[in-house]
Structures are given as structure tokens and as C-alpha cells.
N, C-alpha and C positions, 0 to 999 in steps of 0.2 A: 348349580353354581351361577344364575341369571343374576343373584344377584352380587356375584364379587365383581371389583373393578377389573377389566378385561384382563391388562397386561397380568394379574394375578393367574388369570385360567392358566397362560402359559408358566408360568412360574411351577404351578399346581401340577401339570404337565408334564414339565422336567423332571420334579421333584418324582414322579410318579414312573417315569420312565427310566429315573437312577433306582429303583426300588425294586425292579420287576429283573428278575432272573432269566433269562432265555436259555434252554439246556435241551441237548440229544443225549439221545441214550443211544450206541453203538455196539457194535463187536460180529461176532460170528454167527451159524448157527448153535440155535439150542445150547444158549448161554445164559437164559434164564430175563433177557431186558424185559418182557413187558412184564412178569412178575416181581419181576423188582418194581417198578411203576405201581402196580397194583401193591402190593404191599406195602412199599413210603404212600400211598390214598388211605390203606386202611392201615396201621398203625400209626398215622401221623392223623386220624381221626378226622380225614375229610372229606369223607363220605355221609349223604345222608340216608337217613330209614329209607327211603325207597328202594335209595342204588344199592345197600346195605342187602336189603332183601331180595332184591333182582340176583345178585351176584349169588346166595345163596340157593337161590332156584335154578341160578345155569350149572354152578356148579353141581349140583345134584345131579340136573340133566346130562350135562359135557363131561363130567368126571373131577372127582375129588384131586390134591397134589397131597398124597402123603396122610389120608384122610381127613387134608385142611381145605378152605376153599381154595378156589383153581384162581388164583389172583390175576392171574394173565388175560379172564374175559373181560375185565375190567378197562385192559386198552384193545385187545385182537376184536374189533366189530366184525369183520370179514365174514361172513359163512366159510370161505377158503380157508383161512388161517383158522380158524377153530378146530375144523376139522383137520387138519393137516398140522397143527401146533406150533404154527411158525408165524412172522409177521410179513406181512407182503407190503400191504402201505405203508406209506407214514401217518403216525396217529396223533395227533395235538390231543393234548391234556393240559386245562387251567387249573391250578390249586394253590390256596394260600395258607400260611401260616401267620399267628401275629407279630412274625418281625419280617414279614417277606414275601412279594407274590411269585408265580411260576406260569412260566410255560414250556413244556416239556414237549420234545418231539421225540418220538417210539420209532426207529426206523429199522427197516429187514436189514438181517443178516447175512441172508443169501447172495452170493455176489452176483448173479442175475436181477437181482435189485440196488446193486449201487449206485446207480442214478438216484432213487429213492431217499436214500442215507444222505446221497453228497444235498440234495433238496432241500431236507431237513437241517444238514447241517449248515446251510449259506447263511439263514437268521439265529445262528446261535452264539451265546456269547460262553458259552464250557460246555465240553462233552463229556457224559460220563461212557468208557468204553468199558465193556464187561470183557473178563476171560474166566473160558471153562478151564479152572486151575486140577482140576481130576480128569479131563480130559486130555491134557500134553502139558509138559512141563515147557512146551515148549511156545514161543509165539506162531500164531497161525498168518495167514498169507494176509487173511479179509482184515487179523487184526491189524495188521503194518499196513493193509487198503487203508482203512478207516482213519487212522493215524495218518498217514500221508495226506490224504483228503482234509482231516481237521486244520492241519499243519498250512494246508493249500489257501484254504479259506478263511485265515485269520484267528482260528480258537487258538488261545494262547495257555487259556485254563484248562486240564487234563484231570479227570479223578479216572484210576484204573480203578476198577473195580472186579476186584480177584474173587470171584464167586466158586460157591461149591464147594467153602472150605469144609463144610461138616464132610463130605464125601472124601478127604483125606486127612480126616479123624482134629481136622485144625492146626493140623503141624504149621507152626512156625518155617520150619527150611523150607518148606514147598511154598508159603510163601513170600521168604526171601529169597529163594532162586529165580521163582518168576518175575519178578518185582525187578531185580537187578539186570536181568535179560530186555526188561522193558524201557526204564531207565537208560540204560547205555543205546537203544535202538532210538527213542524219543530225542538225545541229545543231538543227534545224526539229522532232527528233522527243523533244531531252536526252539524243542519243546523241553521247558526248563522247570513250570511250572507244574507240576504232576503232584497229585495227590492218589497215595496207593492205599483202599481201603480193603483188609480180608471181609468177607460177608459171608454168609448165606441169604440168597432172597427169598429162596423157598422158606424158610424157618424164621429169618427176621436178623437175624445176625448182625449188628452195626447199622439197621439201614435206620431205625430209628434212634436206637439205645446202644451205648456199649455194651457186647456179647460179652455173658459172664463166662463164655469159653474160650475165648484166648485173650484172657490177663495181660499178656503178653504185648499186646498190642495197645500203644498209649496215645494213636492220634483222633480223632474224631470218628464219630458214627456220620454215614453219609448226611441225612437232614439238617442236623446240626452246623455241619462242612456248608451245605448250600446256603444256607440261610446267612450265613458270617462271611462268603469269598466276598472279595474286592473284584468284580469286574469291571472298573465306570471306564464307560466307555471315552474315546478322544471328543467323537462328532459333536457333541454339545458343546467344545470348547472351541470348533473349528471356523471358518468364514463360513456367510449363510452359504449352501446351493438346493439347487428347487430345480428339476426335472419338470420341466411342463408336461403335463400328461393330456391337458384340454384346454382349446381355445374357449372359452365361455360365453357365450355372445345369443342370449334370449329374447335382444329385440333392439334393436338400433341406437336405443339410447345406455346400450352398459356391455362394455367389451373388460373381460376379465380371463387372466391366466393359473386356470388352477393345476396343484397338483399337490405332493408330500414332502416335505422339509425333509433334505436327506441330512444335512447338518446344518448347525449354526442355528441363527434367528436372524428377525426380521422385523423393522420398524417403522411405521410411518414416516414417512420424509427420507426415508434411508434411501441413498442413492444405489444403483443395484448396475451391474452389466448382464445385458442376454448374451449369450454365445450359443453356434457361432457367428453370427453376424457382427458382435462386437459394439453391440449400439449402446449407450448408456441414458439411464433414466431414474426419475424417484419413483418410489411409491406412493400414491393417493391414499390408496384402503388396502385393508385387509379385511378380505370377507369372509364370512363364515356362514354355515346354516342357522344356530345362533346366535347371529349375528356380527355388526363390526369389530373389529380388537386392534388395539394399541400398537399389541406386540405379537408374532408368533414363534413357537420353537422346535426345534427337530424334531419328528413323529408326528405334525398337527397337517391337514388335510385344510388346504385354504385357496383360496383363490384372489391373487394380486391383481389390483386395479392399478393402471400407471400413469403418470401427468399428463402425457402425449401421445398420441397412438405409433407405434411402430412395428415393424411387421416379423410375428412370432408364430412359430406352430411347434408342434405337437412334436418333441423330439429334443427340444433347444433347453438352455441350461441358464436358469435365474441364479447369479452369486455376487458377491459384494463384489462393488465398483474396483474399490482398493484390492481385495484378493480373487482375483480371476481366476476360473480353470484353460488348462492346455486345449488347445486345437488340438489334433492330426489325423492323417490318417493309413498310420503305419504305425504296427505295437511289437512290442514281446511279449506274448501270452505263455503263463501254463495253462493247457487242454486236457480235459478229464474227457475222452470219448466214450459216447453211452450208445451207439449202435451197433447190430451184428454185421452190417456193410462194413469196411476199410475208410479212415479220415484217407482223404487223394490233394496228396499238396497240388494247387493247380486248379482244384474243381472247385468252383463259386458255390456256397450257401448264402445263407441270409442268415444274419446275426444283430440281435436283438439284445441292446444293452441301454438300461434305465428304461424309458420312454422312446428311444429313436430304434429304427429296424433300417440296418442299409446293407449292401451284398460285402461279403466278405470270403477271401481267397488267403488260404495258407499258401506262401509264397517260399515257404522252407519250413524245413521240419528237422531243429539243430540239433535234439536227441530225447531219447525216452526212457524213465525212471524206470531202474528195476523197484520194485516196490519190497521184494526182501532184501537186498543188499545197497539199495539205494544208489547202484552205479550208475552212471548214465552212459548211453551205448547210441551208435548212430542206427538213423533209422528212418526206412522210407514212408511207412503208415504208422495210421498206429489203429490197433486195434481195441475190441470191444473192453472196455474198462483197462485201459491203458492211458499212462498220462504223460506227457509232452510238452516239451519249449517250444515253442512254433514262434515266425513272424508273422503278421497277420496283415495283409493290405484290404486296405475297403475302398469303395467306389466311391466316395466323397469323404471330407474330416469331422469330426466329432466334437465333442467336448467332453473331455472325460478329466478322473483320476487318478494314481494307479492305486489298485485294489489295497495296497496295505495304509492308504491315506482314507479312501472313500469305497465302501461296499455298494455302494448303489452306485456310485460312476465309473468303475473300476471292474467291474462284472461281467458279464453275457451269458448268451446263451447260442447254440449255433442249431441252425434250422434245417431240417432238406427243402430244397426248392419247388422240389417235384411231390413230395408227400406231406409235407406240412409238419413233420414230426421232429420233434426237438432230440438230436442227434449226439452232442457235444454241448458241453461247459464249461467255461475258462475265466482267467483273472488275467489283467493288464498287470504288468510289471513294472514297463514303461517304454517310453514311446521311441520309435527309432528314428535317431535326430535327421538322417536323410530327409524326413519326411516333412522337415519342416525348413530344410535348407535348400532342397532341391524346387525350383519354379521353370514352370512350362514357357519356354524362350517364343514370345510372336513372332511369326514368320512374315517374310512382307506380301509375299503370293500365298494367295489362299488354295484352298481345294479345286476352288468351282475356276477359278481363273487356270490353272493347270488342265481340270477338264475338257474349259473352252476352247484354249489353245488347240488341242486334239479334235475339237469339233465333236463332244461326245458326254455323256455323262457316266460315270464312277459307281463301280457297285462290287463286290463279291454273288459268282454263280459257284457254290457250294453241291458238290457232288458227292453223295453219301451212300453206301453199302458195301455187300460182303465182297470181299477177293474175288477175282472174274467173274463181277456182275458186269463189268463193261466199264466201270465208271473213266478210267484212263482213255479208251482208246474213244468214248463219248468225245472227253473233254477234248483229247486232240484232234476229233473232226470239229468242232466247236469254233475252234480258236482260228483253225484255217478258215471256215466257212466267216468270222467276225473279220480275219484281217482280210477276208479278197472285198470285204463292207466297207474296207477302211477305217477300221477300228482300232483301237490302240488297245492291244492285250497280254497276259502273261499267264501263262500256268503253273503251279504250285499242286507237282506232285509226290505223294505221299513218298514213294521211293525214292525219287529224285532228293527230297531235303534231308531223306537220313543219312545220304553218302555226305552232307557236309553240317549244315546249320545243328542237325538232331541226331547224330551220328554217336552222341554218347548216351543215347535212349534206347532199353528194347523195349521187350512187349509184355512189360506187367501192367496192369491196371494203371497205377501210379507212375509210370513211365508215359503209357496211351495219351492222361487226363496231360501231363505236362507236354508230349508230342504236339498236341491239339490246341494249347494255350499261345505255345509260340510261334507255331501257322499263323494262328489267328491275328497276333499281335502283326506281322509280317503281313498278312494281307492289309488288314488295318492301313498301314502307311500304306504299301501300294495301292489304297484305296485313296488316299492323300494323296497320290503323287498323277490321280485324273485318271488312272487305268481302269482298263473291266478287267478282274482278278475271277480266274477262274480255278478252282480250289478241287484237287479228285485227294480225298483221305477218305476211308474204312470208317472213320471215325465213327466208331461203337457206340457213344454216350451219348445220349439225349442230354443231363448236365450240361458237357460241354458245347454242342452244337447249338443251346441256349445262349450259353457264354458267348459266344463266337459273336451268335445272332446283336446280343446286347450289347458285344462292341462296337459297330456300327450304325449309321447314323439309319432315321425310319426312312425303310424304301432301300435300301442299300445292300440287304443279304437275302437273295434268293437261295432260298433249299430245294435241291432235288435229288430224290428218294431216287436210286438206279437198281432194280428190284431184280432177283431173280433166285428160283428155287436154289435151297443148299445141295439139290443132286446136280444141277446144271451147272452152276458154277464149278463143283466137284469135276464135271467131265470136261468142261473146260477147263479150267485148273493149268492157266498158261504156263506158270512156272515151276508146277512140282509142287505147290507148299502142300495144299491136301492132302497128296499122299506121304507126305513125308510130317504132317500132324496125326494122319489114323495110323502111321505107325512110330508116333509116340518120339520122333527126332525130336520136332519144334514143338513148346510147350505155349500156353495163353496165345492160342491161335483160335483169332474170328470165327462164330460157326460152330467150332468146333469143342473146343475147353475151354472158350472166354467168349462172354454174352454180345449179344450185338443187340441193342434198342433201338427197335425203326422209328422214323421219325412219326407224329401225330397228325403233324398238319403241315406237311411241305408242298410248296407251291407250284412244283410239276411233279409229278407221276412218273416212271419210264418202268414198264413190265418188259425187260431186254428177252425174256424169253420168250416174245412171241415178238415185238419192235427191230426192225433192222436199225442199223448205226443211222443209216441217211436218215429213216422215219425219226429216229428219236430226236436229232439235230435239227430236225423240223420241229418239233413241237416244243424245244426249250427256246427257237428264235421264235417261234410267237408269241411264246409270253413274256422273253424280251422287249418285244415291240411292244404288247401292248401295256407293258413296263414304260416304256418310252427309253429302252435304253440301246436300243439298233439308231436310234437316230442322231442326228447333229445335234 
């Protein structure tokens, strides 16, 4: 196309991106998806002699369906899934017809792979979900998973696809009883747009032609159905926005901001806002690999040149001047959780939406969807493939939109901090207006001037381990030894704050990770207010001891590990809990039935089983001092 006039390409572009179908195929196990797949490739004739012939060789090899080819190799690549007849990835497949192109996402069944499906389904624009109609008359759990998920992520378009009817001889009631059971569960989720087709994929049933065995049935074969829905999307009608994904800057004379048009376009001279900084500017260029262009439109991959330089990274949000997106940073999310850990309202990840990655803390958790009866029930976690309304606060504001406006600004993803593994998945809803009304009040004395006063400088000494490691009676030789120095100090201990401040907390995981947030938050200001805060909590979690750590200014949180075997502690065991956790009184007891993670890299040591009180109280004042914090 070098040689059409640019603003055409994107024209070309559009036209090409209103054409192109994006579709998942869902449902349960051994419901037949990738054979469906594989059969609309070969009865929709879009296979060529190679693949034609490959697929004939594996079928020979892997096993016939019915003495027909095994149409399912055609999307299961896996060695796993072949041999185990199931799908585990997700499998993208391109194919066209000549009124229509495709791209199809294959995703497992198995709800050990929901995460998988919900993946597949974030870029789709209709889902087809399969159900085993000879297998239960009835809706299965994965199928109202899948559904809910669709529901979550914006697919608005539904074809059921009621398979296996040859397996109940085609009857018509079987399937209009499922059909109607689906119907009334879909309506529950403002899925209104549902197309219910009977098939067989094994045999071919409707998926290209209408099956001359159920007469009966007057609405379309599925190919036909894909090629004719109306999905056109909003984005292309909307204001431009552009996620910066890269500062572009290959040599001092050309600073450019690329990344992918999530909606709208974009034109030379166009005036544009970054957010969040809020600066506004026009556009010079639009670059391209093939070159300059006039104009660009959603889906195109470009890099903005702008009249004046001003300072933008990797995160920030290009949209029209006139229609801006929101700040904040406090949302309403639904959360689809995808690990076998517990979401911990309270515990900080890192949450990654569009281009920007900043730490994010479920600060409530307001209730969780039953997925077969759709109720909502209160709830403190939530678990593996469980989904949730959560508030969500992050550690600085965003620029987002909420997901049923903008899929790419409206998204995330949530991260462990500690493994790197993508955990949970969620959709903005919208933003909680505190968030944008609420402003941090200047004080007229600062930290360091409260410090000085005291003659001293400000820090948390965080004391970490199991029940009668010592960590308590540490801290209170500590504190005397700091004020006979003339120090100005406070202790915050773990028993002490539950008789008042944390008193409506016990001792579940999710109880622990919130016990340790609002410590933290509480030393914080007494770190503000010029004190040495000295901190004795249990606190289990490496997560949270991070948290703690990253509230705090650099230099400010001293960790010290107070170590000692679980049989020593046991015989010390000053107030009974040991024995009354080995027999089974108190439950999520340290040690014992709830994990303790020692820390990696804390800045004193104390092995109490072999250290007296006085030795240890020695060795966390030197490294105060050479902290510089015994001093004036």
C-alpha cells in the first residue's frame, strides 16, 4: 500500500478492523471445542493440501473420531492435550471466508485452566460456549464460570452451542429444555444477545450447513451466524487514547512517544492531553516504520512526535485535548482470582494495567459471586477461580477508564510481588470519588523539625519472629536502654494493640496481613511525629514486612529477625499458646498450623537461643549508631 495516500492506510485499517471477527470458543470438559474448530477449518474448506494431509497422518497415528478424522489435532498442538484429549492452552487460529475474516481462541475447559479461557476471552468480541447436551440436562458450574467471565469482560454476543445432539437421537425437547435453562441463567448476567445453535461437531451438524436432521430447527448453521453478527465495536467512534508503551529517543535529534491506538484517531496538528500530568500539546508527526501518515486509527502501532518537548514515560495516556480520561487512585474492581494462595485484602501486589505497573492493595473485599446462583455473599478472601467486587487503592493515580467504556484502560492484571506470577485479573468499574476529593492537608512543621526538637532522628526498629522468640521483652530492654540515652521513644506491641486499636482482628491469614497494615500505617505517623518507633509483631509475612518496609521514608525501617528454634520457643512458651495450639484449642497459630516466612535480608540477626537479653540489646544499639540513629 506505499503507494495510497497515507490518511487512506488508516481508512484501510479501520475498514479492516470492522471486518475481522475476534471469537473464543468455551465450555466444560469434553464438550467437543477444538473439534468444533477443526471441523468449521475443514468443512468451511480452509485448509490447505498440506495441512489436509498432515491432519490425515495424525489422525491415523492419534486415533480416528468415529472412523472420521480426529479434527481436534488441528487446534490441540500440546503433546499433553493430544494425548490426554483435552485442551490446556489457549490456541489462536486465523481463517477466512469471502465475506469475513477470523480469529478464533480454543481455550481449556478444565477449571484448573480458567485463567486460560478468562485470557482468551479479554480480546474477544463473541463467545461461542459449547454444552455437553447428552451429558446433563443440566447447566454445569464451568459452564455459568465461562459465562460469568464472558459477562465480566464485555462479550455481549453469546452463541450456545448445544452439541452432541446426535447422542440424543436430535430431539428437539432436549434441546429446548437446555436452551431455556440457559436463557433464563444468561438474562441474570445482561446477556440478552444469545444465539442457541443444536450441532453435532463430531459429524458436522449446523456448523457449516443446516443438518438435514433436525428440520425442526429454523435459525442458522454456526459459519453462516459468524460471518453475518453485527459486533462493531464503540472504540473507533470514541476520543483518541494511546497508552505510551516507549519513550523513543535514538539519538538527540528525534524524541518520540510510541505505542497502540486503544481508541479513537489521530491527526497532525491535533491538539492531544498526556495524563497524568495534564500537560497539553499538538502533534508534529506521526511516524511509522513505513513511514510518515496524516492520520492514524485504533489498532495502528505509531509513534507521536509533538511541537515541544515535555516530560512523558512509559505508563502515561495520550487522548484528545477536548475529551480527557479520569485520574485516580482508588477504583471498584470485579477480580477473577487465578492462584492457589488466598487474595489477603490488606497485602500489596503490583498491578499492571495498559502500560503502567504501580503497587496495588485491596483495601475491602464488599462481596463474592456465587457463580451458580449468582448471589452475592460477604467475604473475607477469595479464592482460586473465585470472583469479587473489591476496592482497590494503589500507591500513586492512574489514568484510566472504566472497562465497559475502554478495554485497554479499564483492565489489569495483579501480580505476586515476591514470585512474579500473574495472580488475579480484574475490570475497573469505576472510580471511588473519595479518591478524587480527598487532598493530603500541608502541615506547617515537618517531620525533621519535630525530630530536632527531640534532639534525634525518626525511624521504625521492627522486630520480627515466632511467639517466645524474645522479640517483646528485646524490645522492652531496648526502649529503656534508648530513654536512659535520652531518646524519645514508643513501643507497639503486638498484644498490647489488639486489646484496643486491632481488637476486632484474629488470627486468619486475612486478619494477620490487615493486623500488620494498620501497625504499619500507625508507626508511619509516629515516625512523623520525630519518635524511634519500635515495633515487636509475629508478623509472618515477608508480603507484608515489605509493605511496611515501602512505607517509610529510605533509612527509616530497620528489620530485625529475633530467631529461635520452634522447640525453644515451645519450652518457653511464656503464655501457654503452644500447648494449647498442639492440642488443637487455638487454630492459625504461628509455628504451628500457620506459616511464618523469615525474613531474607534483615539488618540485624538475634539467634536468642544462644544471646542473652543484655548481648542482644548490644548489638541492635550498634547498628543503631552506626545507623546514626542513637545520636542528636
Amino acid at each position: 500500500m506505499s503507494g495510497e495516500p497515507s490518511d487512506l492506510k488508516g481508512y484501510l485499517l479501520a475498514q479492516e478492523n470492522k471486518d475481522l471477527l475476534r471469537f473464543i470458543t468455551c465450555g466444560s470438559v469434553d464438550d467437543g471445542k477444538s473439534t468444533l474448530i477443526g471441523r468449521l477449518l475443514y468443512e468451511g474448506r480452509m485448509l490447505l493440501d498440506d495441512q489436509l494431509d498432515s491432519l490425515k497422518a495424525e489422525s491415523a497415528r492419534v486415533g480416528m473420531q468415529g472412523g472420521d478424522l480426529n479434527f481436534a489435532l488441528l487446534v490441540d498442538g500440546l503433546l499433553a492435550e493430544r494425548e490426554q484429549g483435552i485442551t490446556i492452552d489457549v490456541a489462536y487460529r486465523f481463517f477466512a471466508t469471502d465475506k469475513r475474516k477470523f480469529i478464533v481462541a480454543d481455550t481449556p475447559g478444565h477449571e484448573q485452566y480458567t485463567r486460560n479461557m478468562a485470557t482468551g476471552a479479554s480480546t474477544a468480541d463473541l463467545a461461542i460456549i459449547l454444552a455437553d447436551v447428552h451429558r446433563s440436562g443440566e447447566l454445569l458450574t464451568q459452564t455459568r464460570r465461562h459465562s460469568y467471565i464472558c459477562s465480566m469482560l464485555g462479550i455481549r454476543h453469546i452463541v450456545l452451542a448445544v452439541n452432541k445432539m446426535d447422542l440424543v437421537h436430535y430431539e428437539r425437547a432436549a434441546f429446548d429444555s437446555y436452551t431455556d435453562k440457559y436463557r433464563a441463567f444468561a438474562r441474570g448476567l445482561g446477556l440478552t444477545q444469545v444465539q442457541c445453535i443444536p450441532m453435532s461437531a463430531l459429524l458436522g451438524d449446523n456448523v457449516v450447513a443446516p443438518s438435514s436432521h433436525m428440520n425442526w430447527y429454523r435459525g442458522p448453521a454456526l459459519l453462516p451466524y459468524l460471518e453475518t453478527v453485527d459486533v462493531a465495536r464503540m472504540s473507533s467512534t470514541r476520543p483518541l487514547r494511546m497508552p505510551v508503551q516507549w519513550v523513543n529517543r535514538p539519538n538527540a535529534d528525534f524524541r518520540g512517544f510510541s505505542g497502540t491506538i486503544a481508541s479513537g484517531r489521530v491527526k497532525k496538528a491535533d491538539r492531544i492531553k498526556v495524563l497524568p500530568c495534564a500537560q497539553e500539546v499538538e502533534i508534529s508527526r506521526i511516524v511509522t516504520h513505513d513511514g510518515d501518515l496524516e492520520m492514524a486509527v485504533e489498532g495502528q502501532a505509531v509513534t507521536l512526535v509533538l511541537d515541544r518537548e515535555i516530560d512523558i514515560s512509559r505508563g502515561d495516556v495520550i487522548c484528545a485535548a477536548d475529551a480527557p480520561v479520569a485520574v485516580a487512585d482508588q477504583f471498584v474492581s470485579h477480580v477473577l482470582w487465578m492462584a492457589p494462595e488466598a487474595l489477603l485484602p490488606g497485602r500489596t501486589y503490583m498491578m499492571k494495567s495498559g502500560t503502567v505497573m504501580v503497587q496495588a492493595t485491596v483495601t475491602a473485599l464488599k462481596h463474592k459471586v456465587s457463580i451458580n446462583t449468582l448471589e452475592h455473599s460477604a467475604a473475607r478472601t477469595l479464592q482460586l477461580n473465585e470472583i469479587g467486587l473489591c476496592n482497590i487503592s494503589l500507591d500513586r493515580p492512574i489514568a484510566f477508564e472504566p472497562y465497559a467504556e475502554n478495554r485497554s484502560l479499564g483492565s489489569f492484571i495483579l501480580i505476586d510481588r515476591v514470585t512474579n506470577q500473574t495472580i488475579g485479573m480484574g475490570v475497573i468499574e469505576f472510580e471511588l470519588r473519595r479518591a478524587s476529593n480527598i487532598h493530603r492537608q500541608r502541615l506547617a512543621v515537618s517531620r525533621t523539625a519535630r525530630a530536632a526538637l527531640k534532639g534525634q532522628k525518626s525511624a521504625v526498629i521492627w522486630f520480627t519472629g515466632l511467639s517466645g522468640s524474645g522479640k517483646s521483652t528485646i524490645a522492652s530492654a531496648l526502649e529503656k536502654r534508648l530513654f536512659s540515652l535520652g531518646r524519645h521513644t514508643y513501643v507497639l506491641d503486638g498484644d498490647n494493640v489488639r486489646h484496643g486499636l486491632n481488637r476486632d482482628l484474629g488470627f486468619t491469614d486475612a486478619d494477620r496481613v490487615e493486623n500488620i497494615r494498620r501497625i504499619s500505617e500507625v508507626a508511619r505517623l509516629m515516625v512523623d511525629a520525630g519518635l524511634l518507633v519500635i515495633v515487636s509483631f509475629i508478623s509472618p509475612f515477608r508480603s507484608e514486612r515489605d509493605a511496611a518496609r515501602n512505607l517509610m521514608g529510605e533509612g527509616d525501617f530497620v528489620e530485625v529477625f529475633v530467631d529461635a528454634p520452634l522447640d525453644v520457643c515451645e519450652a518457653r512458651d511464656p503464655k501457654g499458646l503452644y500447648k494449647k495450639a498442639r492440642q488443637r484449642e487455638i487454630m492459625n497459630f504461628t509455628g504451628i498450623d500457620s506459616p511464618y516466612e523469615p525474613p531474607e535480608n534483615p539488618d540485624a540477626y538475634l539467634d536468642t537461643a544462644h544471646l542473652s537479653v543484655d548481648a542482644a540489646v548490644d548489638e541492635v544499639l550498634r547498628l543503631l549508631e552506626a545507623k546514626g540513629l542513637t545520636k542528636a
